[in-house]
N, CA, C and O atoms as a Tinker XYZ file with bonds, in Angstrom:
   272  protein
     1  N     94.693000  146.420000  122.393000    73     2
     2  CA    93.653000  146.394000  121.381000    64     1     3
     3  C     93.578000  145.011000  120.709000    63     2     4     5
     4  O     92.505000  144.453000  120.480000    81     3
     5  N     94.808000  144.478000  120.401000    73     3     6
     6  CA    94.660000  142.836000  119.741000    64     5     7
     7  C     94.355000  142.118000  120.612000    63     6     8     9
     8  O     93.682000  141.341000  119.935000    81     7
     9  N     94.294000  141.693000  121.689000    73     7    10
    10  CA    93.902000  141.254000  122.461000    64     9    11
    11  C     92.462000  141.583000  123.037000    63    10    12    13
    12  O     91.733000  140.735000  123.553000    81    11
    13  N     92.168000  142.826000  122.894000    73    11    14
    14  CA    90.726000  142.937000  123.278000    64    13    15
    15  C     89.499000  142.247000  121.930000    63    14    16    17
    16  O     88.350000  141.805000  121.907000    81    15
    17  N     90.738000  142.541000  120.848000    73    15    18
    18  CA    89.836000  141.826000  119.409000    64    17    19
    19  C     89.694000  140.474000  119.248000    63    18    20    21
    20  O     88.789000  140.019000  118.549000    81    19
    21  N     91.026000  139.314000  120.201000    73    19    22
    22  CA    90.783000  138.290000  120.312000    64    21    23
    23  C     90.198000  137.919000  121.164000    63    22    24    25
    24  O     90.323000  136.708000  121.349000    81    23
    25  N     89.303000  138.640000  122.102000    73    23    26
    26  CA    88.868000  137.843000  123.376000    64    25    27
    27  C     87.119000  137.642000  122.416000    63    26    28    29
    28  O     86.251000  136.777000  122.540000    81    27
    29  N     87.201000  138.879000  121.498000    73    27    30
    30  CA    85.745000  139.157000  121.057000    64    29    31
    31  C     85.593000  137.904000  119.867000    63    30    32    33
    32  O     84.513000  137.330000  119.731000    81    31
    33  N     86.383000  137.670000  119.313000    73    31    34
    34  CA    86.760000  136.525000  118.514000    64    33    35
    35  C     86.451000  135.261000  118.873000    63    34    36    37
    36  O     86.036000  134.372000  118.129000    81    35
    37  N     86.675000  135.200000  120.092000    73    35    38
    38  CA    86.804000  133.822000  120.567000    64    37    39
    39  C     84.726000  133.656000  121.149000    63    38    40    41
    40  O     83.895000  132.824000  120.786000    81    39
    41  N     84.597000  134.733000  122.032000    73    39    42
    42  CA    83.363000  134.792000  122.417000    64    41    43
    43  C     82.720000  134.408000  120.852000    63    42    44    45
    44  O     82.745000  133.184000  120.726000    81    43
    45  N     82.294000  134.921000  119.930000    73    43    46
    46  CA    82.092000  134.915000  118.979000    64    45    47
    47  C     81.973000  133.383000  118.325000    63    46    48    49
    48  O     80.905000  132.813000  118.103000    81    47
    49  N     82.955000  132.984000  118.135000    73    47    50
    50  CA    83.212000  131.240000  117.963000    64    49    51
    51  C     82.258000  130.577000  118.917000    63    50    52    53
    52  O     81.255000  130.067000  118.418000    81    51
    53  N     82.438000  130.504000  120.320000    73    51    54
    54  CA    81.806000  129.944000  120.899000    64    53    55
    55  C     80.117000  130.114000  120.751000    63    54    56    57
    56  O     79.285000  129.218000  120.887000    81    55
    57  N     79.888000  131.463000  120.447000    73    55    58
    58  CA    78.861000  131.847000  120.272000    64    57    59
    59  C     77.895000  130.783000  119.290000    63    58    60    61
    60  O     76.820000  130.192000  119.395000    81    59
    61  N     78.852000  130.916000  118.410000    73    59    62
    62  CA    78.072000  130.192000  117.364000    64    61    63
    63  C     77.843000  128.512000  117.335000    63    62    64    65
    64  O     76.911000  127.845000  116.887000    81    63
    65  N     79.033000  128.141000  117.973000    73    63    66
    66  CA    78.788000  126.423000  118.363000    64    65    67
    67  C     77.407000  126.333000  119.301000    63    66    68    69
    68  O     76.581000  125.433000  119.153000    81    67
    69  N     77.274000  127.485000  120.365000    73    67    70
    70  CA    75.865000  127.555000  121.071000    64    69    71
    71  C     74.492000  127.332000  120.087000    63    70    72    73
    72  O     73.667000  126.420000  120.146000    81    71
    73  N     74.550000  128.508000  119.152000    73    71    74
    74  CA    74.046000  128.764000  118.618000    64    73    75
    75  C     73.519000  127.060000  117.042000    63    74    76    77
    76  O     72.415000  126.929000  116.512000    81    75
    77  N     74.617000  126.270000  116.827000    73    75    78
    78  CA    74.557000  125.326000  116.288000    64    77    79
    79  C     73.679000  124.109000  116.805000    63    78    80    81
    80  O     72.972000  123.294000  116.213000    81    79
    81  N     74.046000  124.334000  118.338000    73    79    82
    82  CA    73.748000  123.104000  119.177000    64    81    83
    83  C     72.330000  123.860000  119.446000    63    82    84    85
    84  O     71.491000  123.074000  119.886000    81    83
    85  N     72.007000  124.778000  119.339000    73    83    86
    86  CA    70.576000  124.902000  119.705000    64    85    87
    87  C     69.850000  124.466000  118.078000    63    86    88    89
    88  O     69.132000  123.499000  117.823000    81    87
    89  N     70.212000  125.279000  117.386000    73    87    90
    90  CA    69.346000  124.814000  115.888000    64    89    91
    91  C     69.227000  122.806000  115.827000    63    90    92    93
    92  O     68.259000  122.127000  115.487000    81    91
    93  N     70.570000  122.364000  116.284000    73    91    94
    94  CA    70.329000  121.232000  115.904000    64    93    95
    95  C     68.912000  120.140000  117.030000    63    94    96    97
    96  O     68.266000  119.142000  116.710000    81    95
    97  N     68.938000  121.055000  118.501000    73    95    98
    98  CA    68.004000  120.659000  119.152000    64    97    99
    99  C     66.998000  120.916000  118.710000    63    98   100   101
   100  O     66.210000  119.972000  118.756000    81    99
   101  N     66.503000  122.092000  118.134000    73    99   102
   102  CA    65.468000  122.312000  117.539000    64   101   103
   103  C     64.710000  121.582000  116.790000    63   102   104   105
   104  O     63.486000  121.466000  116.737000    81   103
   105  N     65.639000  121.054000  116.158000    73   103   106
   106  CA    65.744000  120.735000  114.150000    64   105   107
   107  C     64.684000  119.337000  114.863000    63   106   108   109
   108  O     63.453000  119.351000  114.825000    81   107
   109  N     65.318000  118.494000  115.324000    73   107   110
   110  CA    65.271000  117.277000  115.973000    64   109   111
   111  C     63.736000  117.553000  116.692000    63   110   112   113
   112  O     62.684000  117.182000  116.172000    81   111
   113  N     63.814000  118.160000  117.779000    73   111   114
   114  CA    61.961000  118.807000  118.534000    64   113   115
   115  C     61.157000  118.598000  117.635000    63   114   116   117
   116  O     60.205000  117.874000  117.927000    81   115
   117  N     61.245000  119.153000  116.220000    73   115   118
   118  CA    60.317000  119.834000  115.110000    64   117   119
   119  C     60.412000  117.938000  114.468000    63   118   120   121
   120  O     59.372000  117.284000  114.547000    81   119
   121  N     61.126000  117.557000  114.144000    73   119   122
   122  CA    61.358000  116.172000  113.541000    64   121   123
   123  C     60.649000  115.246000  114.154000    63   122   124   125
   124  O     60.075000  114.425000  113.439000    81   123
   125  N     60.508000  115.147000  115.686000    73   123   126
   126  CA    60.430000  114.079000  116.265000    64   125   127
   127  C     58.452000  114.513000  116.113000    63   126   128   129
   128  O     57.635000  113.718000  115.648000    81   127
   129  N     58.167000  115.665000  116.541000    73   127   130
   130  CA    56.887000  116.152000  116.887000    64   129   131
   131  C     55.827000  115.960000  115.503000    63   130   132   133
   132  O     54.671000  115.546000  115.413000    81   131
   133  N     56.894000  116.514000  114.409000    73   131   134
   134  CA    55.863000  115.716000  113.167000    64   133   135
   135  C     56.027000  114.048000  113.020000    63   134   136   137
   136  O     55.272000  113.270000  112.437000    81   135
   137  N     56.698000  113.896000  113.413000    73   135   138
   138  CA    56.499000  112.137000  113.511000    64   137   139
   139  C     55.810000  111.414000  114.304000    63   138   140   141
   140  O     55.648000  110.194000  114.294000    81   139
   141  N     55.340000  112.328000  115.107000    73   139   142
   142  CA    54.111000  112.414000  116.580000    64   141   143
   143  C     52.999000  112.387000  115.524000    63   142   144   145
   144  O     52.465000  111.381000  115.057000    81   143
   145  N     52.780000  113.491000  115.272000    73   143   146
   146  CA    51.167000  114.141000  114.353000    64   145   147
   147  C     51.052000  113.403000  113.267000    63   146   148   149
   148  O     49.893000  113.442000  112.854000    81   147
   149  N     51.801000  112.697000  112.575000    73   147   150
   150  CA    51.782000  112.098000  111.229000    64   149   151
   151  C     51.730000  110.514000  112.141000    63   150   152   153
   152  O     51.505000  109.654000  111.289000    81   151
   153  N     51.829000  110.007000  113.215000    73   151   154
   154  CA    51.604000  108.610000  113.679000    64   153   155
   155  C     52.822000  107.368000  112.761000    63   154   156   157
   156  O     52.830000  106.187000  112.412000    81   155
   157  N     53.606000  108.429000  112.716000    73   155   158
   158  CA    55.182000  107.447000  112.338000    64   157   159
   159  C     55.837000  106.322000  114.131000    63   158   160   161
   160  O     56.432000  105.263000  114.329000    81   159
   161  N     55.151000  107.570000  115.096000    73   159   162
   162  CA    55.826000  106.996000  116.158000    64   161   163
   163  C     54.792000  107.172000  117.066000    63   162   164   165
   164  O     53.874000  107.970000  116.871000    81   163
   165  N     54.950000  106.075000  118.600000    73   163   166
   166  CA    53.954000  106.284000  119.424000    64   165   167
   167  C     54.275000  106.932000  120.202000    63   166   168   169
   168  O     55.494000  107.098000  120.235000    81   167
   169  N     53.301000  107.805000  121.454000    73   167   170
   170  CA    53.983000  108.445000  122.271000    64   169   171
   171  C     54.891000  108.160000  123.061000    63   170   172   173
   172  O     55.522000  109.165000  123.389000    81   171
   173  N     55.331000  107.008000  123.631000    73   171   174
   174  CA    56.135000  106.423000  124.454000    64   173   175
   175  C     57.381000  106.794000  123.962000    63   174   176   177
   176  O     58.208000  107.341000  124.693000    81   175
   177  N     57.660000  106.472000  122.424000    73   175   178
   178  CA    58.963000  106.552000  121.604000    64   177   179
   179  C     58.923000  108.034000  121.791000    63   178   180   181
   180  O     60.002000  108.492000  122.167000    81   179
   181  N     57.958000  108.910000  121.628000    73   179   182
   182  CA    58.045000  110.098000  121.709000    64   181   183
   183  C     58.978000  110.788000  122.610000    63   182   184   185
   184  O     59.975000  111.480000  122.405000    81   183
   185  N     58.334000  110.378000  123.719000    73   183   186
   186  CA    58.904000  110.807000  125.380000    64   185   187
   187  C     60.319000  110.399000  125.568000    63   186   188   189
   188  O     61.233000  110.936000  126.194000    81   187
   189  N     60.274000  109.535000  125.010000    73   187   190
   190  CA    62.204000  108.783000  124.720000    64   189   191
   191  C     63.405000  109.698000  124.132000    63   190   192   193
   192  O     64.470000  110.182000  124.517000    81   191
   193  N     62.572000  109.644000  122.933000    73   191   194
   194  CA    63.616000  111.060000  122.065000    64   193   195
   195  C     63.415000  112.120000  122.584000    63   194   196   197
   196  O     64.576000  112.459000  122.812000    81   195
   197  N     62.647000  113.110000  123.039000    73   195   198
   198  CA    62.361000  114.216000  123.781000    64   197   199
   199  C     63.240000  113.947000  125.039000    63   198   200   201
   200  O     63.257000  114.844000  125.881000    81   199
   201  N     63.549000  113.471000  125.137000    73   199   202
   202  CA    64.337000  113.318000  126.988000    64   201   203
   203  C     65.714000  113.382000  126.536000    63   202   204   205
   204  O     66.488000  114.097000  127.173000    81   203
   205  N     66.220000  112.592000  125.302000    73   203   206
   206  CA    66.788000  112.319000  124.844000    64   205   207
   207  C     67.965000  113.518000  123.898000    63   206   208   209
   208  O     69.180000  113.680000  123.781000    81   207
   209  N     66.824000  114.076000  123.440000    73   207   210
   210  CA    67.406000  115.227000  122.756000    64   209   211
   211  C     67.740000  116.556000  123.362000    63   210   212   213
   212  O     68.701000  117.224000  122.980000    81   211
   213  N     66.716000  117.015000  124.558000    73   211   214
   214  CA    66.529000  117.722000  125.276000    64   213   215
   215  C     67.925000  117.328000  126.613000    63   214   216   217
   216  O     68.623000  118.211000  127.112000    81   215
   217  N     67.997000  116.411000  126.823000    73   215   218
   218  CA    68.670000  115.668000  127.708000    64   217   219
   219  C     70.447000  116.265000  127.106000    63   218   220   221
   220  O     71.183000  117.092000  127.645000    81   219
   221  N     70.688000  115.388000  125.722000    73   219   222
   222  CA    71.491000  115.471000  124.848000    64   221   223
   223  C     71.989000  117.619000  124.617000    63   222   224   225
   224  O     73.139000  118.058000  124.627000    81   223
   225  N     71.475000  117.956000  124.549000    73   223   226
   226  CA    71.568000  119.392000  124.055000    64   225   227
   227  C     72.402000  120.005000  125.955000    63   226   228   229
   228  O     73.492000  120.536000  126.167000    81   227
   229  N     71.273000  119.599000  126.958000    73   227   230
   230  CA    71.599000  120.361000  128.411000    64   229   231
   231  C     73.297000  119.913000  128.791000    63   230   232   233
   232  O     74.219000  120.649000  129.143000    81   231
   233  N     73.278000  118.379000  128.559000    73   231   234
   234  CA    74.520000  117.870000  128.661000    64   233   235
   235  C     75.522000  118.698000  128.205000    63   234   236   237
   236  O     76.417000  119.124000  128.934000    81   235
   237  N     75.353000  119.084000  126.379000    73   235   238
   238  CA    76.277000  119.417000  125.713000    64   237   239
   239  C     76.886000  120.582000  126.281000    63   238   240   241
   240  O     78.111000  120.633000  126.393000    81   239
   241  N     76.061000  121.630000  126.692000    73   239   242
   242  CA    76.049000  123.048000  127.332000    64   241   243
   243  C     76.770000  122.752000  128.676000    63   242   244   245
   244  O     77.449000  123.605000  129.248000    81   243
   245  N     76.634000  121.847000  129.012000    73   243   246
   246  CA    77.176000  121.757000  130.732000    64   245   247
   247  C     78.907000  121.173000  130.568000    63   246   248   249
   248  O     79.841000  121.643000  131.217000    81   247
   249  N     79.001000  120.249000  129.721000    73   247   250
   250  CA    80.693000  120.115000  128.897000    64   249   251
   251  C     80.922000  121.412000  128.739000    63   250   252   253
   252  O     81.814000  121.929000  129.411000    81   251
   253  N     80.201000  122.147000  127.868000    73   251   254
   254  CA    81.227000  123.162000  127.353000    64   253   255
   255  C     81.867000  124.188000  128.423000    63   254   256   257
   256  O     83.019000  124.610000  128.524000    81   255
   257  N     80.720000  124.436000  129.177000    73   255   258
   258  CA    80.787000  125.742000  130.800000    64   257   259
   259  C     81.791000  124.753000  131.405000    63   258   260   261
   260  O     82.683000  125.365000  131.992000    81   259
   261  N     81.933000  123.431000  131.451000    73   259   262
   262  CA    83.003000  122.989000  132.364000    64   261   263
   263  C     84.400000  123.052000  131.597000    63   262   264   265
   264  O     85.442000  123.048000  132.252000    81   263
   265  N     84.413000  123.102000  130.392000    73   263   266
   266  CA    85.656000  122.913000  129.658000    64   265   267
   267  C     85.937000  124.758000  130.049000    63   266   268   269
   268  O     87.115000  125.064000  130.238000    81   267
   269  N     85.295000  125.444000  130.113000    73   267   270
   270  CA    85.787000  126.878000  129.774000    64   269   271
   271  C     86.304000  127.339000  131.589000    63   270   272
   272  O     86.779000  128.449000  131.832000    81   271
C-alpha cells in the first residue's frame, strides 16, 4: 500500500512540472501574439519566438521521457 501511494505521488509531481511547462508555453504564445496585434514586433521576430518557444517546450518534454 505505501508504495502503491508513492508511485501515485511521484506521478503526481511529475504531473504538475508537465502541467507548469505547458502554462509557461502558453503564457509566452499569448505574450508573443499580442505583441503581433499591438505591432510591438514584426512577423519575422514573430516566427522566431514561436519556433522558439514551441521548439523550447517539445525539447523540454523529450528530456524529461528520456530522464524517466
Amino acid at each position: 500500500m505505501v508504495k502503491y501511494v508513492k508511485t501515485q505521488i511521484q506521478k503526481l509531481s511529475q504531473h504538475r512540472t508537465a502541467n507548469r511547462k505547458f502554462k509557461l508555453a502558453v503564457s509566452c504564445l499569448i505574450l508573443i501574439t499580442v505583441l503581433l496585434l499591438t505591432k510591438y514586433i514584426s512577423q519575422d521576430t514573430y516566427q522566431i519566438l514561436f519556433m522558439f518557444s514551441t521548439g523550447g517546450y517539445l525539447g523540454a518534454n523529450v528530456v524529461e521521457k528520456f530522464k524517466q
